[in-house]
C-alpha positions in Angstrom: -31.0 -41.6 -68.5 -28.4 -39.3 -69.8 -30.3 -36.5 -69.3 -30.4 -37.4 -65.4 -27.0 -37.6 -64.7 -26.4 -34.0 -66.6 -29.1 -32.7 -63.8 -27.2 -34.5 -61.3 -23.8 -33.2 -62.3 -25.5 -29.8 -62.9 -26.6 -29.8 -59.3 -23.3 -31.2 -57.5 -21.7 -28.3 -59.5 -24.3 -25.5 -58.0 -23.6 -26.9 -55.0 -20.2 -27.1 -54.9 -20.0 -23.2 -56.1 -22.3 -22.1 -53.2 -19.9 -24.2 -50.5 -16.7 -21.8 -52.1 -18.7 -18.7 -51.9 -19.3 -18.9 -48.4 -15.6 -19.6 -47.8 -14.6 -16.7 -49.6 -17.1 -14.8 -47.4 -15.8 -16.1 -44.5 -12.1 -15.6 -45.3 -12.9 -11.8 -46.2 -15.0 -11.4 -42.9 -12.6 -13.0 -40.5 -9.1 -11.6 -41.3 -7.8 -8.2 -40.3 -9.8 -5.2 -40.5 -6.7 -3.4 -42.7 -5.8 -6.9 -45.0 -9.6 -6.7 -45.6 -8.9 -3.3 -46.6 -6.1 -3.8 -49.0 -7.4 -7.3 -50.5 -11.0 -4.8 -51.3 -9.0 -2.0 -52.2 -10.7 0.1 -49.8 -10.1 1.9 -46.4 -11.4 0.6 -42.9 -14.3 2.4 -41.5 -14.3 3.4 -37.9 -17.3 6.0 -37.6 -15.1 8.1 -40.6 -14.2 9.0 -43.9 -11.2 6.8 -44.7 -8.9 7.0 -47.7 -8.6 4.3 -50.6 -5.6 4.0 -52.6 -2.3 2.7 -52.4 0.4 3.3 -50.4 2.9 5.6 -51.5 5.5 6.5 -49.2 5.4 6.1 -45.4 5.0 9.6 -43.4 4.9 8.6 -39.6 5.7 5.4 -38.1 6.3 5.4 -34.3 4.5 3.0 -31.6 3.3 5.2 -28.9 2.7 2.9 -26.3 0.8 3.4 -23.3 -0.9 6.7 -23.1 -2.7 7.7 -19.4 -5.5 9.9 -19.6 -6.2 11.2 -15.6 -9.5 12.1 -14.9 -8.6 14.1 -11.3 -5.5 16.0 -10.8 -5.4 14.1 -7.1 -6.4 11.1 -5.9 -7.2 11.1 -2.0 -6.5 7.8 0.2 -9.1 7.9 3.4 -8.0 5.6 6.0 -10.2 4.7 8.7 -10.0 6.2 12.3 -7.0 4.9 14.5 -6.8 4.7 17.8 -3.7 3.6 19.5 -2.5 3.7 23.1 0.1 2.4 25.4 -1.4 2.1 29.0 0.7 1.4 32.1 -1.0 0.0 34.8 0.1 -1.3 38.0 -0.4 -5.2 38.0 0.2 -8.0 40.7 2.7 -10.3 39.3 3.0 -13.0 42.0 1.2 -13.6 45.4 1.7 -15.8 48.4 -1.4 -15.4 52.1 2.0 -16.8 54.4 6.0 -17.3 54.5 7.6 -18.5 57.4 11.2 -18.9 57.9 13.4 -19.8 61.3 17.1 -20.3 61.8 18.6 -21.7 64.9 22.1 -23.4 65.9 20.9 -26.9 64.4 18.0 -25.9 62.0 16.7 -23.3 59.0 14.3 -22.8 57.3 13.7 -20.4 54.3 10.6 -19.6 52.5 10.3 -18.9 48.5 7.6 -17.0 46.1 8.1 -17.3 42.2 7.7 -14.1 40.6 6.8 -14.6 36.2 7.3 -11.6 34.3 5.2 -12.2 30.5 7.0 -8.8 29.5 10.4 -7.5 30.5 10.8 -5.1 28.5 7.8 -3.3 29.5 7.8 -3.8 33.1 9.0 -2.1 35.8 9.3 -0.4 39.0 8.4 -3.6 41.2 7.8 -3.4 44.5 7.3 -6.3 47.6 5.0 -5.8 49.7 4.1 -7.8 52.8 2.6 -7.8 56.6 5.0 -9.1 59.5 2.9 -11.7 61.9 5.5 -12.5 63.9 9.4 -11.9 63.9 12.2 -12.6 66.2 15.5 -11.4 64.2 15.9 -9.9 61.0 14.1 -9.9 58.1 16.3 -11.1 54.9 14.8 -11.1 51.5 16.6 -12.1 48.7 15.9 -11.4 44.9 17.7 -14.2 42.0 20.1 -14.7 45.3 20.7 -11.4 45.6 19.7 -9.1 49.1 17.6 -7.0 48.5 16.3 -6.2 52.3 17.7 -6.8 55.7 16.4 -5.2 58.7 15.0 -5.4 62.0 11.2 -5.6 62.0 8.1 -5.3 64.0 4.6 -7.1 63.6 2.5 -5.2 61.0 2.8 -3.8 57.6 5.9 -3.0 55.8 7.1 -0.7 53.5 6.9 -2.3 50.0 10.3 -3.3 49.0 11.9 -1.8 45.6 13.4 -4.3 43.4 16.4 -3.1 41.4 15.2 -3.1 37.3 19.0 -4.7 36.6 17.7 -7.9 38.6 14.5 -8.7 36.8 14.6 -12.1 34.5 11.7 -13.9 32.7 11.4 -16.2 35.8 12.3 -14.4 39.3 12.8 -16.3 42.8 12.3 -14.1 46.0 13.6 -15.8 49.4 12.3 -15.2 53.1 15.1 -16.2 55.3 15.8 -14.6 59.2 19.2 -13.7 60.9 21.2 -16.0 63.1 20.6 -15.8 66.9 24.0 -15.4 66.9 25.6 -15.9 70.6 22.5 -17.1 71.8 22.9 -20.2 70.5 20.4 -21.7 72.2 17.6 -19.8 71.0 15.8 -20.1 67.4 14.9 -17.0 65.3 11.4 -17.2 63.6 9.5 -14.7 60.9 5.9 -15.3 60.1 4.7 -13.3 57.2 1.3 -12.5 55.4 -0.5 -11.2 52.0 2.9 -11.1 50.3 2.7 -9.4 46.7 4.6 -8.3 43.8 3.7 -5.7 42.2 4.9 -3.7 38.9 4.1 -1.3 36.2 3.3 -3.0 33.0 2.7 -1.0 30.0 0.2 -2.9 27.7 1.6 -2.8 24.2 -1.0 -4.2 22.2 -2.7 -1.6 20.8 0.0 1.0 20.7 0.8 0.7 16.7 -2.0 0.6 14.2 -1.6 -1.1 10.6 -3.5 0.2 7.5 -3.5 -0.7 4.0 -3.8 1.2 0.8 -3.8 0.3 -3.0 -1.9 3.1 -5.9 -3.0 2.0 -9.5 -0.2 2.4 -12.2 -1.3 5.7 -13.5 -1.4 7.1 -10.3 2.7 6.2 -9.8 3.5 6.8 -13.2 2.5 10.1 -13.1 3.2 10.7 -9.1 4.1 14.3 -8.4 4.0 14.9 -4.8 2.6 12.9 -1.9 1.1 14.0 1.9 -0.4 12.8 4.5 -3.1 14.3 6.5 -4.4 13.7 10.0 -6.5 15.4 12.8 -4.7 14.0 16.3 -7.0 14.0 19.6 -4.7 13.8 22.7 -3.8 14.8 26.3 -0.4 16.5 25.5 0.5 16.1 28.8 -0.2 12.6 29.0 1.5 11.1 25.5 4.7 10.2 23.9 6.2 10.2 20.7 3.8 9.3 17.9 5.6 7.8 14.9 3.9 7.2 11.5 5.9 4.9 8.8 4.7 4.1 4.8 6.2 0.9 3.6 8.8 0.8 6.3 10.1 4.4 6.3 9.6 6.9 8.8 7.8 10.0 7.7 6.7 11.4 11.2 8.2 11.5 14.8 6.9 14.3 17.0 4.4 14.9 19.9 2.0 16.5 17.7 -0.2 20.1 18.5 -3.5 17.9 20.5 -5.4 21.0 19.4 -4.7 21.7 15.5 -7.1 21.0 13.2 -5.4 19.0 10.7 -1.5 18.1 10.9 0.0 17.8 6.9 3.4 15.7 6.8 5.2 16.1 3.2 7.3 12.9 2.3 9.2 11.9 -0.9 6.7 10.0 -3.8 9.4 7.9 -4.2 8.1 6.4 -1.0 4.6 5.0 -2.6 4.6 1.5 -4.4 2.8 0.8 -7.4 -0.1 -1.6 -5.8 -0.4 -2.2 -2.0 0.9 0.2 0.3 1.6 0.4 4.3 0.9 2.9 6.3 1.8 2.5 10.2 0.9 4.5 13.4 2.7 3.6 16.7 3.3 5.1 19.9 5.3 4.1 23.1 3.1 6.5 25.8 -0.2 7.8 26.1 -3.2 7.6 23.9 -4.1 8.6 20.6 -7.0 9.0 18.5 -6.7 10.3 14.8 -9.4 11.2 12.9 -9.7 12.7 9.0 -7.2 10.5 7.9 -5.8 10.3 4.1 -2.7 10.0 2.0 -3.3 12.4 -0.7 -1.8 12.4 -3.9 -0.6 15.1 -6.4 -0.2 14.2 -9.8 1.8 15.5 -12.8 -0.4 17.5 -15.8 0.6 14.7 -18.9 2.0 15.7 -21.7 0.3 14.0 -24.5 2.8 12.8 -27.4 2.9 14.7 -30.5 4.9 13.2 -33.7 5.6 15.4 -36.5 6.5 14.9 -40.4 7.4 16.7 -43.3 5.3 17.4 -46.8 7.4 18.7 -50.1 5.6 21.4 -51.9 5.1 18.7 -54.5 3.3 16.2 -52.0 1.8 19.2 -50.8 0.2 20.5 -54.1 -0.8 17.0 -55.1 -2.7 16.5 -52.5 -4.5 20.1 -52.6 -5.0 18.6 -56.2 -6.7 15.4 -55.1 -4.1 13.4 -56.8 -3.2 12.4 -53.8 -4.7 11.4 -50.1 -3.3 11.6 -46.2 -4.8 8.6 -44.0 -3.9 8.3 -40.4 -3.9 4.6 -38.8 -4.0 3.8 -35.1 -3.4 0.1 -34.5 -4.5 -0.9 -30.5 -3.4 -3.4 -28.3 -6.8 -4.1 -26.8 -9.2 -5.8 -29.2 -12.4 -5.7 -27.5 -12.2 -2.8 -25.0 -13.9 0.2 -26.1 -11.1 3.0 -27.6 -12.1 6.5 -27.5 -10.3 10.5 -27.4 -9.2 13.0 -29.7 -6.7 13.4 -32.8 -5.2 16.3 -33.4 -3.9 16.6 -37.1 -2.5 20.2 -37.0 -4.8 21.6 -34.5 -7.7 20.2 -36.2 -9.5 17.9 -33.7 -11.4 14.7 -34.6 -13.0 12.3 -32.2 -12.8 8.4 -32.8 -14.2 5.7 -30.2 -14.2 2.1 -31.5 -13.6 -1.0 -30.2 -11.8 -2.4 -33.5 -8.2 -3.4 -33.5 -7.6 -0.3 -36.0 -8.9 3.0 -36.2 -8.3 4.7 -39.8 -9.2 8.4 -40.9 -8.6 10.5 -43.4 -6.4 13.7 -43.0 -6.0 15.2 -46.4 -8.0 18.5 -46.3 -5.6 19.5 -42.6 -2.4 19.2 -44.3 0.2 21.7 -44.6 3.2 22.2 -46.8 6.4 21.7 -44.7 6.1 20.3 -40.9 2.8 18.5 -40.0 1.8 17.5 -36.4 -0.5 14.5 -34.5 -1.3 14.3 -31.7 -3.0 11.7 -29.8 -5.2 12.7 -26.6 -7.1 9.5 -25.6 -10.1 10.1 -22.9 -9.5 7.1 -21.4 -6.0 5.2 -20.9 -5.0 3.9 -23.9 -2.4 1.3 -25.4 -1.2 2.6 -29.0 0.8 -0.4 -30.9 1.1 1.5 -33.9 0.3 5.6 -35.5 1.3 5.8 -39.0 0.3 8.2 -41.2 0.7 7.4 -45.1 0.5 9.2 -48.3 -2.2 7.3 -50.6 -1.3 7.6 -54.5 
């Protein structure tokens, strides 16, 4: 019996070790790469030779930041083809088949047509136009109750009618009325009219601008050097107006281009572009336009990549030739799962690291130098840096 209960215990206690084991295990693997490091006594490896020991004094502390790596020295916008155009074209506004108006010493009679104009401020140059039928007297026309004809006239077609632009509302009246018989009281003027129309140049405006979107990443702005845009126009110079082009509301072009040059390059100030979306506008108030080969094209900066420097004394120097003493390098990410990869330069030695730990950790002992030492960090992708330290292992 007593024997039993000593298996049992025995047991409960084998178990019981086993269940802390695992925790241990399980702390060690899940806390930071460089607290693993320092509770082992060992260095973290990334794909390199790191250095054990501890810390002795601090060389290099700085937090780099963001560091751009640019793959192209330009980066090219294409925008599709535009075409824009401002047509005028004479239109019929209003119409009436017959008007009849008579005036006599007891009766009158006037006649009315409405005249609706959808777009004032790109009509005009209207004209009336009508046939005479009949007429005995003069012919009056009035336009918003002002005369605008008022003459003597004989059966068959008139001349059209011009109607002053200063006249011309939204909503227009135009009155048919005859003269008075005057002295001969005891006779009754009459005016019988036909295919009356109003007719007016109307410039169709709804394809004369063009709007076009384009997207600048971060790196592309950051590092923004000079900025163009590029397009082939296809015209009747003869035939067109002004053609203006505007990015993000300010206006980069205004000119009636060369119809016949290959390729027109307009210059404007980088300070222009936005970091994300981007509008780029084409209008014109005449003629028509089609532009081909069209791009905003970007010239970027060459980036300096940051080098930090720190000092060795001959003593720190000579210990470490000694192997008394070690030089480890620690780069400490932003990104945790992204992949991290580029060049170190320790000196003008160049080692390669791509991880996709939190830290990255190398040893730099045997490319010290007594005096001034130099890093420098030249990532092959853009990179977020939280932390470079370099630190002198005793």
């Amino acid at each position: 019996m007593f024997r039993t209960k000593r298996g049992q215990s025995a047991a409960g206690a084998a178990v019981l070790i086993a269940i802390i084991a695992v925790l241990i295990v399980g702390f060690v693997i899940l806390i930071p790469p460089q607290e693993r490091a320092k509770l082992l006594d060992e260095g973290i490896t990334n794909a390199s030779t790191t250095a054990p020991g501890i810390v002795e004094k601090k060389l290099l502390a700085v937090s780099p930041g963001r560091i751009d790596y640019l793959v192209e020295k330009e980066v090219e916008h294409p925008i599709p083809v535009v075409n824009i155009y401002a047509r005028t074209e004479a239109k019929i506004l209003a119409q009436k088949n017959v008007a009849y108006a008579k005036k006599g010493i007891f009766s009158e009679q006037t006649d009315v047509l409405t005249v609706v104009v959808p777009d004032l401020a790109h009509t005009e140059g209207m004209l009336l136009s009508l046939d005479v039928k009949e007429a005995e007297g003069k012919l009056i026309v009035l336009f918003n109750g002002e005369e605008v004809f008022n003459d003597d006239v004989s059966a068959g077609s008139l001349a059209p009618i011009a109607i002053p632009q200063n006249l011309l509302k939204d909503e227009n009246i135009a009155a048919f009325a005859v003269s008075s018989p005057g002295l001969a009281f005891w006779r009754t003027n009459e005016i019988s009219l036909n295919d009356i129309k109003v007719v007016a140049d109307v410039t169709s405006i709804e394809a004369q601008s063009s709007r076009n979107v384009f997207l600048v990443s971060e790196t592309e702005k950051k590092n923004l050097d000079k900025a163009a845009l590029k397009f082939q126009p296809s015209c009747d110079f003869d035939k067109v107006g002004v053609l203006e082009v505007s990015i993000n509301g300010k206006l980069v072009y205004s000119s009636v281009p060369d119809c016949d040059l290959d390729v027109i390059t307009v210059e404007f100030a980088p300070e222009t572009l936005n970091q994300g979306e981007n509008e780029v506008v084409f209008r014109t108030e005449k003629g028509d336009y089609l532009l081909t080969h069209v791009l905003v094209k970007s010239e970027l900066k060459d980036v300096e990549f940051p080098t930090y420097y720190f000092d060795l004394t001959y003593e720190e120097y000579r210990a470490i030739k000694d192997g008394d003493k070690r030089v480890r390098l620690t780069m400490n990410f932003v990104d945790v799962v992204a992949r991290k990869f580029g060049d170190v330069v320790f000196n003008g030695h160049t080692k390669y690291f791509d991880t996709k730990e939190v830290s990255y950790v190398q040893d730099f002992s045997d490319d010290m130098v007594q005096g001034t030492n130099s890093v420098k960090i030249k990532p092959r992708k853009t990179l977020e840096v939280r932390e470079l330290r370099v630190d002198l292992l005793d």
